[in-house]
C-alpha positions as CSV (number, residue, x, y, z in Angstrom):
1,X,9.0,18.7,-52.1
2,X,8.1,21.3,-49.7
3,X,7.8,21.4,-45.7
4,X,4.5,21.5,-44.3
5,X,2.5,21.5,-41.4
6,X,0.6,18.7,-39.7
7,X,-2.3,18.9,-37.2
8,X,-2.6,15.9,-35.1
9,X,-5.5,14.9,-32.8
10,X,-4.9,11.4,-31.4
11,X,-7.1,9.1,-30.2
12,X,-7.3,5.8,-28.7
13,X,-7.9,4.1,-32.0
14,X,-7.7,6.3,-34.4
15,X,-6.6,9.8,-35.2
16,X,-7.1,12.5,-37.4
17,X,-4.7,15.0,-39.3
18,X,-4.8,18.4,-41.4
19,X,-2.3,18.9,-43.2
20,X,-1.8,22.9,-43.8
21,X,0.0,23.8,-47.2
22,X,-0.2,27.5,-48.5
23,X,-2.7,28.4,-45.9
24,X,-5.5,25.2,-47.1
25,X,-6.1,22.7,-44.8
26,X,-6.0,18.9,-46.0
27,X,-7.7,16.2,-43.4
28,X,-7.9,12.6,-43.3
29,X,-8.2,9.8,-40.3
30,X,-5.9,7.3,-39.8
31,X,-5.9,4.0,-37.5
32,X,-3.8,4.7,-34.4
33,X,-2.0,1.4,-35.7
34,X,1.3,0.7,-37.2
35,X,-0.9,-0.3,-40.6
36,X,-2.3,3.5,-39.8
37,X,1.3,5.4,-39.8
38,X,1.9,3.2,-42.8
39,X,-1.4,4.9,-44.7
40,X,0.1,8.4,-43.2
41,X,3.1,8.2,-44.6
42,X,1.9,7.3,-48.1
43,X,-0.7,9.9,-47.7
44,X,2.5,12.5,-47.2
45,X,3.9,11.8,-50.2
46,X,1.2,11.8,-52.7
47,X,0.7,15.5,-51.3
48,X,4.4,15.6,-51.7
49,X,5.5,16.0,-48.4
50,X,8.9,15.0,-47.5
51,X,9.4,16.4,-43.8
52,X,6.3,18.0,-42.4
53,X,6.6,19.9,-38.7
54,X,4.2,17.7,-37.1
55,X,2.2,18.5,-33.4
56,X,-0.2,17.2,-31.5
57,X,-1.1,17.3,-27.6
58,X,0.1,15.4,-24.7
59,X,-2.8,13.0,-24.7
60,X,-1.9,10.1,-22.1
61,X,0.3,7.2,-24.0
62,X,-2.0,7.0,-26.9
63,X,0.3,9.4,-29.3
64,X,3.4,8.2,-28.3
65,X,4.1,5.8,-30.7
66,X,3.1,7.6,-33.5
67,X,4.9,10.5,-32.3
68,X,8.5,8.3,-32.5
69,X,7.4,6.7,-36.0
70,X,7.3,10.2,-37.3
71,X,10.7,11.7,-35.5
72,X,12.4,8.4,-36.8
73,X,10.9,9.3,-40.3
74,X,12.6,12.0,-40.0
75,X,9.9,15.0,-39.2
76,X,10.0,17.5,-36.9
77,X,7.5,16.7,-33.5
78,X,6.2,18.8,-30.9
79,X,4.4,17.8,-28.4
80,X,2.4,20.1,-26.8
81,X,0.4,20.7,-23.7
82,X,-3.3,20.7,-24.2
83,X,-4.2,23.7,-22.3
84,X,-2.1,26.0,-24.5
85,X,-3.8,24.5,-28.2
86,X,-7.0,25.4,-25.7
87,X,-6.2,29.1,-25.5
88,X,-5.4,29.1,-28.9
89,X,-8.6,27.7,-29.7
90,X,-10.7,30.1,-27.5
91,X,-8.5,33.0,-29.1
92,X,-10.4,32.3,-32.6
93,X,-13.5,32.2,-30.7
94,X,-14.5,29.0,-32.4
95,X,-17.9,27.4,-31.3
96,X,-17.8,23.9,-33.3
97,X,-15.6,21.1,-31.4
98,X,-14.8,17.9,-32.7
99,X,-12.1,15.6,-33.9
100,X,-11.7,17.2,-37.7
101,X,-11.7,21.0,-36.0
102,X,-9.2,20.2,-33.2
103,X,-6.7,19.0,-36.0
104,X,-7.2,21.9,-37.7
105,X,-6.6,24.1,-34.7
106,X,-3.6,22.3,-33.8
107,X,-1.8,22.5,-37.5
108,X,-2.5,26.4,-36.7
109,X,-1.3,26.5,-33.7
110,X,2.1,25.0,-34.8
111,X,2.2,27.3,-37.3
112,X,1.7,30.5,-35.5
113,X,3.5,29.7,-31.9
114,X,6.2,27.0,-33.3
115,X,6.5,25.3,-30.1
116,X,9.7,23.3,-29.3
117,X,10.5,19.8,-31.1
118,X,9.9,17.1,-29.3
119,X,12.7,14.1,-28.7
120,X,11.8,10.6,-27.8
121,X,13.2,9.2,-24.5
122,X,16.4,6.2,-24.9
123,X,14.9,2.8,-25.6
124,X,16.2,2.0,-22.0
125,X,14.2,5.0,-20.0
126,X,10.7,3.8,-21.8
127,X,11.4,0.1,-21.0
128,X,11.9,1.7,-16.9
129,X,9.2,3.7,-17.6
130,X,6.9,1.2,-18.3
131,X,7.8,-1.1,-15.8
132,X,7.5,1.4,-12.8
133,X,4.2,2.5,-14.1
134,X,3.3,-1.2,-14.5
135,X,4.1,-1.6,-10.7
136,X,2.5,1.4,-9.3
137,X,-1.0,0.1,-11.1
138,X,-0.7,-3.3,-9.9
139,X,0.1,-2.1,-6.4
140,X,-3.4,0.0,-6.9
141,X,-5.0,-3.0,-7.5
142,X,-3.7,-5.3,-4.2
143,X,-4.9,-2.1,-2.4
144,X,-8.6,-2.4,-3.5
145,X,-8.1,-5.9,-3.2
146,X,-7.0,-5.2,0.5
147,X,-9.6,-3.4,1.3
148,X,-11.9,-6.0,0.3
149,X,-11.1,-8.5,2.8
150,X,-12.9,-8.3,6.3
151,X,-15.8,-6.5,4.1
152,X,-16.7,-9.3,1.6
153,X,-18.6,-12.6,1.6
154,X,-16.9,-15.4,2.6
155,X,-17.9,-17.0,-0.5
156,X,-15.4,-15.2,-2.6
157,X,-13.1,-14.2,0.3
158,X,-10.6,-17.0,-1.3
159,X,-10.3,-15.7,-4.7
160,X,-9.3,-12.3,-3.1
161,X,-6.6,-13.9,-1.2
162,X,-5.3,-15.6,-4.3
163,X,-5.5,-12.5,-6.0
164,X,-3.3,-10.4,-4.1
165,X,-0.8,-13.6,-3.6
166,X,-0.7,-13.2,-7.8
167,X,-0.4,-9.9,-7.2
168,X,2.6,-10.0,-4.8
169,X,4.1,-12.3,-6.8
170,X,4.2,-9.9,-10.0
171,X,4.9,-7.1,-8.1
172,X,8.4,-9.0,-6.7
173,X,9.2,-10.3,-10.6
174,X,8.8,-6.3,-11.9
175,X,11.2,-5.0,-8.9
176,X,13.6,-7.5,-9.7
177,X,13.3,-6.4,-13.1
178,X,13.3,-2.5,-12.6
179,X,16.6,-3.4,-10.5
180,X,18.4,-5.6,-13.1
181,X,17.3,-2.8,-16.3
182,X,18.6,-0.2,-13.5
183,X,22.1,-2.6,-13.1
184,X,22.7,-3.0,-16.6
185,X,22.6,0.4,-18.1
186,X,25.5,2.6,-17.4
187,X,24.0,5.3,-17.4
188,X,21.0,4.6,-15.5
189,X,23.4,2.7,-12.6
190,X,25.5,6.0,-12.6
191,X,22.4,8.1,-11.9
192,X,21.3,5.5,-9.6
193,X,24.6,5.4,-7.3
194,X,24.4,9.1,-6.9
195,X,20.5,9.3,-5.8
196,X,21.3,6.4,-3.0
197,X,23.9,9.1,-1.8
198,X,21.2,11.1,-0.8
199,X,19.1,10.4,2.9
200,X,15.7,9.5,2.4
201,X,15.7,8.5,-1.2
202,X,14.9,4.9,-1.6
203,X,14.6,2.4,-4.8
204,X,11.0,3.0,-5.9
205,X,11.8,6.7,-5.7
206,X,15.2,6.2,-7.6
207,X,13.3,4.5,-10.3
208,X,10.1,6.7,-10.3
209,X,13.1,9.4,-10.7
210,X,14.7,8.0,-13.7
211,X,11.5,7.2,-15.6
212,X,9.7,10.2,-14.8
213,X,11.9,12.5,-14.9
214,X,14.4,11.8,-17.6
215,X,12.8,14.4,-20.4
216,X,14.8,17.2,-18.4
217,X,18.4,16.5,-18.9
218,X,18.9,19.3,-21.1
219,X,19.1,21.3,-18.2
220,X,16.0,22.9,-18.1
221,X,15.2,25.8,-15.5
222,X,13.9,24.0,-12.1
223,X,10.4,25.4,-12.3
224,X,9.7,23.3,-15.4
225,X,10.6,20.3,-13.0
226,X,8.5,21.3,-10.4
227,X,5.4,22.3,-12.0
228,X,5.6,19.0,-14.1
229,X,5.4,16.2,-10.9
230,X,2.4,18.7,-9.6
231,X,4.1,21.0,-6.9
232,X,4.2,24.1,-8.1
233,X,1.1,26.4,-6.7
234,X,-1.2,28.4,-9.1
235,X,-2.2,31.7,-8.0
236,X,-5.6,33.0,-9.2
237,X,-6.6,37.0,-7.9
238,X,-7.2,39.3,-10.0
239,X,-8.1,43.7,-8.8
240,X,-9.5,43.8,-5.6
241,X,-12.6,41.2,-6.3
242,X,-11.0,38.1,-6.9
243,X,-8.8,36.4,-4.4
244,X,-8.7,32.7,-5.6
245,X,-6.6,30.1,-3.4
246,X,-3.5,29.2,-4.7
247,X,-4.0,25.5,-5.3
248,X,-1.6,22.9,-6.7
249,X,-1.2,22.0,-10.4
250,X,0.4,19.8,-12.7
251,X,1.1,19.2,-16.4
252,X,0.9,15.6,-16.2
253,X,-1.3,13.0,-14.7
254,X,1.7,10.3,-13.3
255,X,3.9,12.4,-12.1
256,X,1.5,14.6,-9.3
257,X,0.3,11.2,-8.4
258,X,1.0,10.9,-4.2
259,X,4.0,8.8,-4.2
260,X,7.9,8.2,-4.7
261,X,8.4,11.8,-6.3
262,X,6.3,13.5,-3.9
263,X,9.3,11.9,-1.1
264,X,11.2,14.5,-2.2
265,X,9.1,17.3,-0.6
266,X,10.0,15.2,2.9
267,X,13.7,15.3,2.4
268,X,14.1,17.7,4.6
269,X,12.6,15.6,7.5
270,X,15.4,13.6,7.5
271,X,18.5,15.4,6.0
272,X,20.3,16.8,8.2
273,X,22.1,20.5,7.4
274,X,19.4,21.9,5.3
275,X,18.0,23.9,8.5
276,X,19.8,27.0,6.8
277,X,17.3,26.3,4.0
278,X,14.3,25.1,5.7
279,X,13.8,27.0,9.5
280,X,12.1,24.2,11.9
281,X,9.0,26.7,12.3
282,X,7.5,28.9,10.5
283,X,7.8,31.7,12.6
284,X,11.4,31.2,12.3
285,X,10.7,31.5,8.2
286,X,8.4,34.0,8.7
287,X,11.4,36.2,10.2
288,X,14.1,34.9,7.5
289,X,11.9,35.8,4.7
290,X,10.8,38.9,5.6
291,X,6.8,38.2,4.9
292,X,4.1,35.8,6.4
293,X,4.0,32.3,4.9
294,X,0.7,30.1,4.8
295,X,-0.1,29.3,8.9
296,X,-1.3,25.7,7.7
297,X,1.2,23.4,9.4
298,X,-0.5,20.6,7.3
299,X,0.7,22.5,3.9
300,X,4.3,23.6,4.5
301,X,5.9,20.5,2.4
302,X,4.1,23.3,-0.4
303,X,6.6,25.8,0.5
304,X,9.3,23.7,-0.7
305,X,8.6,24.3,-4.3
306,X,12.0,24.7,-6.1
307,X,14.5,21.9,-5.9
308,X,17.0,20.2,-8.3
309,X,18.1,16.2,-8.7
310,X,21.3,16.5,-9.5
311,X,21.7,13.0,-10.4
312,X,18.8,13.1,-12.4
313,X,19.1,16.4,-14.3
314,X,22.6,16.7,-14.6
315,X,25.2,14.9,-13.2
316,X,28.5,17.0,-13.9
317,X,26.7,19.8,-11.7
318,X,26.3,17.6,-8.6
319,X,27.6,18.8,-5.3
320,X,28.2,17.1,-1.6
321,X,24.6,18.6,-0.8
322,X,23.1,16.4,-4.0
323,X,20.2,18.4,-3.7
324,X,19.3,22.4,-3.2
325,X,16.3,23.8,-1.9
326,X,15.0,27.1,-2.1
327,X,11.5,28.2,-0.4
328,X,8.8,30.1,-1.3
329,X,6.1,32.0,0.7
330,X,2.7,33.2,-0.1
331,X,2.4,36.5,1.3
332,X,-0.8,38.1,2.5
């Protein structure tokens, strides 16, 4: 039995592997299926593969599931963002793209980098997860369907109305839901109690919190928070030619999305004692910092780009102020 490596590209319905052993590469495609990780798993041990370090990219929810069969199997998962397996691609200069080459570059990318393993999130945290995510896409939906009325044919005017009365309905039977999962769990309602303690935050933030940002309770550094919910800035300049923008970016698609996580880039609207981090103008900031900061008025919640959640990243470390700011300028 030897330990081996395992390129995954995943797919909606399917998804293909290469297995690397001795510097060969093995492929095969699988169903994204339960029947699928079945096949897999056979298919590791008749190449005599007991624990395999398996990765594959952050591809929406589709690898999720295969991801936790493997960790509960007992391999070691790591799952990666895209962009990096995208350098590493362009650093082989490669010009052939498709589902059998991207495993491939993947099992080599495990095997060279050796990115971080990967642990699945408490039954409890993907159930929240789910739900709040469920809510935020029907409350998409009663938007367009909104929208709709006062625009469209009386014909159908009534079936609009019914659905967003459906829609109201399912959105009350999910809240009631998120609350009760939120009630029930220990440590969920402990995490909870302490984010209410703090002005401004409300219960869809509180649970947008807890699912969303859960992953970080090892106590990882506060940049890695804020570039994953999409506010930290990118800045792109380069000699004297290129001067790029600094723009916003974000590892994930949910997260960035404008909502209850981007409240937190308010807070300071309405708390009360954090003047002494955040001046009420910017010329005020301009002095304190020492350097100009961007004169946008519209864009200075983007100056408030490192913060922590207590509550939510680690408990023991919370304080009376629940939450510490620090801000950051663009100088000129």
């Amino acid at each position: 039995m030897t330990q081996s490596i395992l390129g995954v590209d995943i797919a909606k319905r399917k998804f293909d592997v290469a297995l690397l052993i001795n510097g060969k590469l093995k492929h095969k495609v699988f169903a994204n299926s339960q029947e699928g990780f079945s096949e897999l798993t056979m298919w590791l041990e008749k190449h005599n593969v007991d624990h395999a370090q398996v990765c594959m990219e952050a591809s929406s929810t589709y690898g999720e599931e295969l991801a936790t069969y493997l960790h509960d199997a007992g391999h070691t998962v790591s799952v990666v963002n895209p962009a990096r397996v995208k350098g590493f691609a362009q650093s082989e200069l490669l010009r052939l793209k498709n589902d059998k080459v991207d495993a491939g570059v993947i099992a080599r990318f495990c095997d060279k980098m050796r990115p971080d393993a990967w642990t699945p999130l408490p039954p409890e945290v993907r159930r929240l997860q789910a739900l709040v995510r469920r809510v935020d896409a029907l409350l998409s939906m009663r938007t367009q369907e909104l929208n709709r009325v006062g625009t469209i044919h009386e014909t159908v005017l009534h079936s609009v109305k019914e659905h967003i009365s459906f829609l109201d309905e399912e959105i009350g039977a999910l809240k009631k839901e998120i609350a009760d999962l939120i009630k029930k769990d220990p440590d969920l309602k402990t995490k909870a109690d302490l984010l209410r303690s703090i002005p401004g935050i409300g219960e869809a933030t509180i649970a947008a919190i807890l699912s969303e940002l859960s992953l970080f309770e090892k106590g990882e550094r506060v940049r890695k928070v804020v570039a994953y919910i999409g506010l930290a800035p990118r800045e792109f300049t380069s000699g004297s030619s290129i001067k790029g923008r600094p723009r916003l970016e974000q590892s994930r698609q949910r997260p960035d999305e404008e909502g209850p996580l981007h409240a937190l880039a308010r807070i300071h609207a309405v708390q009360p004692g954090y003047h002494r981090f955040l001046p009420a103008s910017l010329e005020e900031r301009e002095e304190r910092q020492g350097n100009r900061m961007c004169g946008d008025e519209e864009a200075r919640p983007h100056h408030l780009r490192y913060f922590e959640v207590r509550a939510a990243v680690r408990p023991e470390l919370w304080n009376e102020n629940g939450l510490t700011w620090k801000t950051v300028s663009t100088k000129r």
